[in-house]
C-alpha positions as CSV (number, residue, x, y, z in Angstrom):
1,X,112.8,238.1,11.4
2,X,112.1,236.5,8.6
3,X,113.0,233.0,7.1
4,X,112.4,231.0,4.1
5,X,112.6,227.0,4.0
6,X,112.5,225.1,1.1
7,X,110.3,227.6,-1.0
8,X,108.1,228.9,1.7
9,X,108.5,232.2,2.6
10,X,107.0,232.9,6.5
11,X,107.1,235.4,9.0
12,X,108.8,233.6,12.5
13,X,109.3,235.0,15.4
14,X,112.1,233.1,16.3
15,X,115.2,231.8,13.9
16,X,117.1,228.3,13.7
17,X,119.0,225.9,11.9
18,X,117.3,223.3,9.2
19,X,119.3,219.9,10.6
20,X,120.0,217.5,7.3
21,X,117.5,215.9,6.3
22,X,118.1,212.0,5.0
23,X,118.9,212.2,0.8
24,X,115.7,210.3,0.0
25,X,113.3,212.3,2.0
26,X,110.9,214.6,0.0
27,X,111.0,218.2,0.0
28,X,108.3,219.8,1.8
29,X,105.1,220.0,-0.1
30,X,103.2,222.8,1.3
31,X,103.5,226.0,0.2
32,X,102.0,228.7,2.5
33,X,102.8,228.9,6.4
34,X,100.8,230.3,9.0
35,X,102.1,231.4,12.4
36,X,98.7,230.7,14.9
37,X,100.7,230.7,18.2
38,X,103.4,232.1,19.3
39,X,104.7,233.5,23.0
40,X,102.4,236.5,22.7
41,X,98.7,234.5,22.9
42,X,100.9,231.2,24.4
43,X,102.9,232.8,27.0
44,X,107.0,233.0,26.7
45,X,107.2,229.9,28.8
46,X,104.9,227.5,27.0
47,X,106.8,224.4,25.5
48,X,104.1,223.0,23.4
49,X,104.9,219.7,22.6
50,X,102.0,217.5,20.9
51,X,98.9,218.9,19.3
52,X,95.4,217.3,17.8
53,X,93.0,218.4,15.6
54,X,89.7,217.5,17.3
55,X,86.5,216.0,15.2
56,X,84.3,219.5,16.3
57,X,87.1,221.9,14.4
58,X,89.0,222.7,17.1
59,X,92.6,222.0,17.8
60,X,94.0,220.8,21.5
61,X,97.6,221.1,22.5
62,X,99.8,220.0,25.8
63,X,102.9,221.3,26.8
64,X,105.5,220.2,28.3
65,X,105.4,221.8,31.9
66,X,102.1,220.1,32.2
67,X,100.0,222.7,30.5
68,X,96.3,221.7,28.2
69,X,95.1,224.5,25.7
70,X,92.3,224.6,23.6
71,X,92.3,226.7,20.4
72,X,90.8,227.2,17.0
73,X,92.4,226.3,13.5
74,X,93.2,230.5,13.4
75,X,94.7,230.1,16.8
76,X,92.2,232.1,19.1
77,X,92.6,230.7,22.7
78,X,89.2,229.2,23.8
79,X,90.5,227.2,27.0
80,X,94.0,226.8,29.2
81,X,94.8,225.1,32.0
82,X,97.4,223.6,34.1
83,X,96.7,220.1,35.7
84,X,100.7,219.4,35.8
85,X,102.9,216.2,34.6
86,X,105.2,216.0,31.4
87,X,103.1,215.9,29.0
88,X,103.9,215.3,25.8
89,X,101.2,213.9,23.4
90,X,97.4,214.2,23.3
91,X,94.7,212.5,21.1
92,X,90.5,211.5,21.2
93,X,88.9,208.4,20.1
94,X,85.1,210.0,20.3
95,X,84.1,209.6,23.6
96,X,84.2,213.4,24.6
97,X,87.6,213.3,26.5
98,X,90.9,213.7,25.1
99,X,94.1,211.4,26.4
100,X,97.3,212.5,27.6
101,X,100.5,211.0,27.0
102,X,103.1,211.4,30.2
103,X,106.7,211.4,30.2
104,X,107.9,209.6,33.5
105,X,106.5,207.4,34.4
106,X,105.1,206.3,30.9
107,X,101.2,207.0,31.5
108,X,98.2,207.5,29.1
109,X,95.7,209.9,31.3
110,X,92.2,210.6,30.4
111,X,91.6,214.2,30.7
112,X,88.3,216.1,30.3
113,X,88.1,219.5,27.9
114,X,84.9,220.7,29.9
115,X,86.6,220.9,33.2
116,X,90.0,221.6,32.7
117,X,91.1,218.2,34.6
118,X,91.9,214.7,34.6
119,X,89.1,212.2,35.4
120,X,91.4,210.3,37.6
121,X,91.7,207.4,34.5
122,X,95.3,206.2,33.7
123,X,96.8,203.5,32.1
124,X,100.4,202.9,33.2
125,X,102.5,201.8,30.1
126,X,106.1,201.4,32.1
127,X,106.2,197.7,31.7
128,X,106.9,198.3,27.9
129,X,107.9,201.3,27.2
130,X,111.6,201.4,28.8
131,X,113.1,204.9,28.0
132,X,115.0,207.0,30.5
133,X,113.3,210.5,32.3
134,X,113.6,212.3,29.5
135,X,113.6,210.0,26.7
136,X,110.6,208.0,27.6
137,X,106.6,208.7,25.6
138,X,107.0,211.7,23.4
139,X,104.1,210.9,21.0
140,X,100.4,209.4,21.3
141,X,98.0,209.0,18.4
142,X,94.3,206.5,17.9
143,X,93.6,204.5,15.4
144,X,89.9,202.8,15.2
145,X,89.0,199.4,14.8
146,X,88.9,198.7,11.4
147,X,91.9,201.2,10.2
148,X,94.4,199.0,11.7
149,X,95.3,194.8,11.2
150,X,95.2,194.1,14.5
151,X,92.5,192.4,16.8
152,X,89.6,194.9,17.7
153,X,90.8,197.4,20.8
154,X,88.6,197.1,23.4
155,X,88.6,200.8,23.3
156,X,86.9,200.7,19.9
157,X,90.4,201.3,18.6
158,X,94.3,200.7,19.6
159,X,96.7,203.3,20.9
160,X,99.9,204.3,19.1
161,X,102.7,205.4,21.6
162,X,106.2,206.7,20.5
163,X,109.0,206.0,22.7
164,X,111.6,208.8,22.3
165,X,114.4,206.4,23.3
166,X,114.0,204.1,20.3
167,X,112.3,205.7,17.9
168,X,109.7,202.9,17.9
169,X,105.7,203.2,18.2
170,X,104.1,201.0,20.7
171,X,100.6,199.5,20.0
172,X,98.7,199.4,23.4
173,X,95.3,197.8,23.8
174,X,93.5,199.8,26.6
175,X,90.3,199.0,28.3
176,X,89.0,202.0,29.4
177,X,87.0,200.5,32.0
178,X,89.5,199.7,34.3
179,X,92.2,201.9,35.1
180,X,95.8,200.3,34.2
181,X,94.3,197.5,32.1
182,X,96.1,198.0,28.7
183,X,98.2,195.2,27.3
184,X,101.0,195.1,24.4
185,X,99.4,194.0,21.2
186,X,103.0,195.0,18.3
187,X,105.9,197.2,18.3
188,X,106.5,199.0,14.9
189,X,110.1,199.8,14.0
190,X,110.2,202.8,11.1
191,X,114.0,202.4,10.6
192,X,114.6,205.4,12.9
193,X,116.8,204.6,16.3
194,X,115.3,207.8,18.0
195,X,113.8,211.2,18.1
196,X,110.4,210.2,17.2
197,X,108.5,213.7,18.6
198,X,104.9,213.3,16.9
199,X,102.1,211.1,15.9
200,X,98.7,211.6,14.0
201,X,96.5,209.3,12.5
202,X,94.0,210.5,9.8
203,X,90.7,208.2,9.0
204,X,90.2,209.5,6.0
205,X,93.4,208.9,4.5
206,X,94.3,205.6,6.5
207,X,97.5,207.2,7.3
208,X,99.5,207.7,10.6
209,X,101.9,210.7,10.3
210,X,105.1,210.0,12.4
211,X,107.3,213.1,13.0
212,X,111.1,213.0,14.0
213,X,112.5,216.2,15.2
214,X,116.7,214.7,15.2
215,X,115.9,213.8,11.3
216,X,113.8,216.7,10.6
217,X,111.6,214.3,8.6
218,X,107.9,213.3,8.8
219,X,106.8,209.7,7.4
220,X,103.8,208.8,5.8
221,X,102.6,205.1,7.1
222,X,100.1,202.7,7.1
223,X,98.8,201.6,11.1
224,X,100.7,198.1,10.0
225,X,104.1,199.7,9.2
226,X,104.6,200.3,6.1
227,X,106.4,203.8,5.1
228,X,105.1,205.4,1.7
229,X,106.8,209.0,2.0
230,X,109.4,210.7,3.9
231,X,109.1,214.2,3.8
232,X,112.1,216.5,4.9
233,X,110.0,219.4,8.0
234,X,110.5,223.0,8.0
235,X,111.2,225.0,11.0
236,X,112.9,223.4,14.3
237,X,112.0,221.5,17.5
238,X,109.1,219.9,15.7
239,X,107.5,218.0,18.8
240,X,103.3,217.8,17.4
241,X,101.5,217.4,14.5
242,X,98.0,217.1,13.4
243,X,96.3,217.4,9.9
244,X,93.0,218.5,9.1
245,X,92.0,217.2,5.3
246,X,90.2,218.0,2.8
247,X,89.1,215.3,0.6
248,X,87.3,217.7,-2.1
249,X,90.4,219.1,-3.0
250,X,92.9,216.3,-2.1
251,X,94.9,218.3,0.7
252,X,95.2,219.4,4.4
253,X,96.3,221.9,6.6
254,X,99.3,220.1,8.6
255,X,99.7,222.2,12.1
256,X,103.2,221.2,13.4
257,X,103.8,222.7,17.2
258,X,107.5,223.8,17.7
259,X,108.4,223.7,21.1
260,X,111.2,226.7,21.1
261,X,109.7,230.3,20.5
262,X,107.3,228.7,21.1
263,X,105.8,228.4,17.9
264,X,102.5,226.7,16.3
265,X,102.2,226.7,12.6
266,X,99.9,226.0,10.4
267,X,101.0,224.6,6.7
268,X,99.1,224.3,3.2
269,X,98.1,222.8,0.8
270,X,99.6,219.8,2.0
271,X,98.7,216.8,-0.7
272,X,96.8,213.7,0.8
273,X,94.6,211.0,-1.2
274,X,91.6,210.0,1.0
275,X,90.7,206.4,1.1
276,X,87.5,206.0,-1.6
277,X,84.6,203.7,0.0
278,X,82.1,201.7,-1.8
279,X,78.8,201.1,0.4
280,X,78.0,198.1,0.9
281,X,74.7,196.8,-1.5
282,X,72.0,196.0,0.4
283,X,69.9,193.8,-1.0
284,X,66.6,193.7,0.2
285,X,64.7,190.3,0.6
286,X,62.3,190.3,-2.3
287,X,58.5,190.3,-1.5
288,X,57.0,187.0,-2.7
289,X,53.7,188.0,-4.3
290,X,51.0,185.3,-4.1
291,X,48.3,186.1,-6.6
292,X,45.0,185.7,-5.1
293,X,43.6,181.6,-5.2
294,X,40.4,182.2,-7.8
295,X,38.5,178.7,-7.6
296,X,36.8,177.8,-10.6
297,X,33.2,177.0,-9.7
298,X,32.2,173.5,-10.9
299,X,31.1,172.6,-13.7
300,X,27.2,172.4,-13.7
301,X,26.1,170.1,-16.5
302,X,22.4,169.6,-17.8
303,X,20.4,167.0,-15.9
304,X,19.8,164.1,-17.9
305,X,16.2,163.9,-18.7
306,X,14.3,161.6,-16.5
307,X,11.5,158.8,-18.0
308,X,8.2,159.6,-15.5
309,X,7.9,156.4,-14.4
310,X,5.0,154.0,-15.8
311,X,1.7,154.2,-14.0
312,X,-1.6,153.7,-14.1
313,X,-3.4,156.8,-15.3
314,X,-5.2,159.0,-12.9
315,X,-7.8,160.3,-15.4
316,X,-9.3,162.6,-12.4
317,X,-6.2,165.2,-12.4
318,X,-3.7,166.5,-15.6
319,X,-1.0,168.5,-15.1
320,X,-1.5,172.3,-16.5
321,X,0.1,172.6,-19.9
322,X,2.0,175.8,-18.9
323,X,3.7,174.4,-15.8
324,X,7.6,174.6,-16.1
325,X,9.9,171.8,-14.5
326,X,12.8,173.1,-11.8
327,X,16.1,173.9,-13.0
328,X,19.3,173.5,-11.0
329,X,21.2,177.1,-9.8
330,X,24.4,177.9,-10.9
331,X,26.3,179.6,-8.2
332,X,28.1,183.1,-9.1
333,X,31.7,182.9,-9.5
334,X,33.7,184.6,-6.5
335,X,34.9,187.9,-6.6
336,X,38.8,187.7,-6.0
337,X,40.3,190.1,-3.2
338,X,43.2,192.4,-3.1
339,X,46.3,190.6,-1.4
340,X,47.0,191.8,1.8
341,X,50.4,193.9,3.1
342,X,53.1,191.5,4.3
343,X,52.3,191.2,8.2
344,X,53.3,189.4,11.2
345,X,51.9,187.6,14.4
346,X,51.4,189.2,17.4
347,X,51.2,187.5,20.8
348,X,48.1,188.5,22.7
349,X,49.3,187.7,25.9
350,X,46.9,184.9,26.5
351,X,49.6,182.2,27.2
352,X,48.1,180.4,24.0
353,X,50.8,181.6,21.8
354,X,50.3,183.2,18.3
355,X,46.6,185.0,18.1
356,X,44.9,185.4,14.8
357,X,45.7,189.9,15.3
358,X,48.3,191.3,12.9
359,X,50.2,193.7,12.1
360,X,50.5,195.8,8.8
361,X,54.1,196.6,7.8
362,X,54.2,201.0,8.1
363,X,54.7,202.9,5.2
364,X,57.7,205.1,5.0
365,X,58.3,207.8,7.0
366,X,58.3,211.4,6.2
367,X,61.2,213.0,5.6
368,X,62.6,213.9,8.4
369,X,61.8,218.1,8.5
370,X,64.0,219.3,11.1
371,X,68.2,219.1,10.0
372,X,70.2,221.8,11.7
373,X,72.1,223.1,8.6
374,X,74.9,224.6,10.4
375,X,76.5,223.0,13.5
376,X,79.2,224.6,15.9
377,X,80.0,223.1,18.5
378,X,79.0,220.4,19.5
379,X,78.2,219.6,16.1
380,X,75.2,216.8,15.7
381,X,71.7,216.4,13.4
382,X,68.3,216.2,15.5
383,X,65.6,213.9,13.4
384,X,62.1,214.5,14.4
385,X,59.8,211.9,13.6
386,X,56.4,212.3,12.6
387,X,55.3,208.6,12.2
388,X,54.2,205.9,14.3
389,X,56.8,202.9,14.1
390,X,58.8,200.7,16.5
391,X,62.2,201.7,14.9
392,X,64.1,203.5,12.2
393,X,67.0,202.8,10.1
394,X,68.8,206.2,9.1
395,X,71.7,206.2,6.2
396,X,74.8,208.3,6.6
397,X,76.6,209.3,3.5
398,X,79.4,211.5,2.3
399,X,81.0,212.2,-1.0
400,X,78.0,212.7,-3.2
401,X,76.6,209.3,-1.3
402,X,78.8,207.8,-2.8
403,X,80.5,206.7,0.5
404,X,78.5,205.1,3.4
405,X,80.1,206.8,6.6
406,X,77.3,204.6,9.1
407,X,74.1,202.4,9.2
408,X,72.3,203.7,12.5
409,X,69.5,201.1,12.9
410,X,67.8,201.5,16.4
411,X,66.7,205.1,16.3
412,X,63.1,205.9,17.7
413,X,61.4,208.9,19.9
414,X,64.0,208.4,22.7
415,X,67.1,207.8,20.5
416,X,67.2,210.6,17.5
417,X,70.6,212.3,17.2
418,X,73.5,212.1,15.7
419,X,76.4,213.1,17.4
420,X,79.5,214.8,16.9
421,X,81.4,211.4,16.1
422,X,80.4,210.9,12.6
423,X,79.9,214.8,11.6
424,X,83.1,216.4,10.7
425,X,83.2,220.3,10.4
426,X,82.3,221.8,6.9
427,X,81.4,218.3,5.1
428,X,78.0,217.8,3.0
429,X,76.1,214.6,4.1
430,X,73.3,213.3,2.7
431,X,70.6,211.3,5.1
432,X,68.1,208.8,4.2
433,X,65.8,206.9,6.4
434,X,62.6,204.2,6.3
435,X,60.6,203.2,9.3
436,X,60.1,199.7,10.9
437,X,58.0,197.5,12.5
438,X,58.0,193.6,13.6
439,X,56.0,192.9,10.5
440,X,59.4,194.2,8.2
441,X,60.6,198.0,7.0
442,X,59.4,200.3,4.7
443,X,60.7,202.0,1.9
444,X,63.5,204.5,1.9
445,X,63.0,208.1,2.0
446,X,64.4,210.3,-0.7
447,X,67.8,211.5,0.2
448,X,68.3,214.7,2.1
449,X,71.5,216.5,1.9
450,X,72.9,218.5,4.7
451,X,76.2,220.6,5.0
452,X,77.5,221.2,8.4
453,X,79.3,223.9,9.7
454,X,82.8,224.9,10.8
């Protein structure tokens, strides 16, 4: 069967009606559709019913009759299983586990992609969200520290929850230390009363995406509230949705999960504007340089010419007539020394405090030879060292360096890679690095640019 919705023109598997969507709500902005799951690789049963995109490429869906997959963007099965529950949201925050949102009774669960199972975590959310069996969390999304105008989350972030009886999205602070430690922090009202089916939220554009399958309509927010587009959705039953961007060209693929068919698309090019970050200027401390103390030797002036005293004359002895009187030495001026590299005290562990031994600063390191140029999964960037230092500082960047992504600044033999967290899937990155001691740090490498895999 085929179907076309606001000029995209798909092949479905199932067919439905388009509700209205609000007069003011944009028309969808993708133009191509792609179905990537669908009851023949999902099973006629699956009711998916909230998707993520994950940071190593892959995408992870939940269903509700308590069922976790695991799948790429071209919707190849890589992992299903069934740990049970009503689950109806899913999301990660970087720490290698994704969390589950649970209908009845309200619960955020942690639940771990390598196993197939829950870790036993939860955080029971009841004492806020209020909705009935069926009406209760329908949607879960992170946000990090920094991305949101809230206090710090304890979590490194705050969770977003959206309560299906209210339309409303709930922002919980969770310690994920303790199991059921999570307090309220805000409740954000987007002018809908209900229906709210999905949540996303996108660093790179600073944008949560809130989905509402009664309206049809997906809104375009910032983590404080604020609603900058409403877009009318294709298809029906929209319950997840998850973008993947791509800041070079200013778009995403949007996958929205339809829980009726069931049906997973995949939509593009869907138009986003990624936040633009300035790095920060360091300014390095500038290096004093003491020219080197040349004393002037003193001036040595011509003794004044002395009278031989009076005496009587010795007639037996006369001086010879060739004889020459001292002189006074004039000392050689000193030779002044190169300065010395910047250095610093070191205790010698007598108990007598600071010895006279010191420490040159090092020089810079050598580039770093060893970057894995394509990373899978899980994607990260091994440095091998080839210096001598107590540390090194390492530079991040993206976007023709133009954006700092992180500072990592206690690297050493033990503590060299960089993990999946801050590399995202088919992204150039260019690295930088200078070694350090307790005397002060060197100079920066050149920069090296990288370009990870898919």
């Amino acid at each position: 069967m085929r179907r076309k919705t606001q000029g995209i023109l798909v092949t479905a598997v199932g067919i439905g009606c388009l509700w209205a969507s609000a007069a003011l709500a944009l028309n969808w902005p993708a133009t191509s559709a792609t179905l990537v799951g669908s009851a023949n690789s999902l099973g006629a049963g699956y009711e998916p019913s909230g998707i993520v995109a994950l940071a190593d490429g892959r995408v992870a869906m939940v269903g509700d009759d308590g069922d976790v997959t695991l799948m790429s963007q071209e919707g190849q099965i890589i992992g299903n299983w069934s740990p049970g529950g009503d689950l109806e949201g899913i999301t990660e925050i970087g720490d290698g586990y994704v969390y589950v949102a649970v209908e009845h009774p309200d619960t955020i669960k942690q639940f771990n992609l390598s196993t197939g199972q829950f870790t036993g975590k939860s955080w029971d959310l009841t004492g806020w969200l209020k909705g009935s069996d069926n009406l209760g969390m329908e949607a879960l999304t992170f946000v990090p520290n920094g991305h949101h105008p809230y206090v710090s989350g304890l979590a490194g972030g705050l969770f977003y929850a959206g309560l299906q009886a209210d339309g409303k999205i709930y922002v919980i602070n969770v310690d994920l230390t303790t199991t059921n430690a999570a307090e309220l922090v805000d409740v954000i009202d987007l002018g809908k009363t209900s229906d709210i089916s999905g949540l996303d939220f996108d660093v790179d554009t600073g944008l949560m995406y809130a989905l509402y399958d009664g309206y049809n309509e997906l809104l375009e927010a910032t983590p404080a509230g604020e609603i900058l587009k409403t877009y009318s959705v294709v298809g029906n039953d929209q319950e997840g949705i998850a973008l993947v961007p791509n800041c070079e060209t200013g778009t995403a693929s949007v996958f929205i999960a339809e829980d009726v068919g069931p049906e997973v698309w995949r939509y593009s090019p869907y138009p986003i504007t990624c936040q633009v970050e300035v790095p920060p200027v360091v300014e390095e401390p500038p290096i004093e340089e003491v020219p080197p103390v040349v004393e002037t030797p003193p001036v040595v002036e011509d003794p004044a010419p002395v009278e031989p005293p009076v005496a009587d004359p010795v007639p037996s002895e006369t001086p010879p007539a060739d004889e020459v009187p001292p002189t006074t030495e004039v000392p050689d001026e000193p030779v002044p020394t190169e300065e010395p590299a910047p250095t610093a005290p070191v205790e010698d562990g007598s108990g007598d405090g600071v010895s006279e031994t010191e420490t040159p600063v090092v020089d810079p390191p050598v580039v770093p030879e060893d970057f894995r140029k394509h990373h899978i999964k899980p994607r990260k960037v091994k440095v091998r060292w080839s210096d001598v230092a107590d540390r090194y500082e390492l530079d991040l960047y993206t976007k023709g360096r133009g954006k700092l992504v992180t500072r990592f600044t206690g690297l050493n033999e033990a503590k060299k890679v960089i993990g999946k967290k801050y590399l995202k899937s088919d992204r150039k990155y260019w690295i930088r690095a200078r070694a350090c001691n307790e005397a002060g740090c060197s100079e920066y490498t050149p920069y090296i640019k990288i370009k990870n895999g898919k």
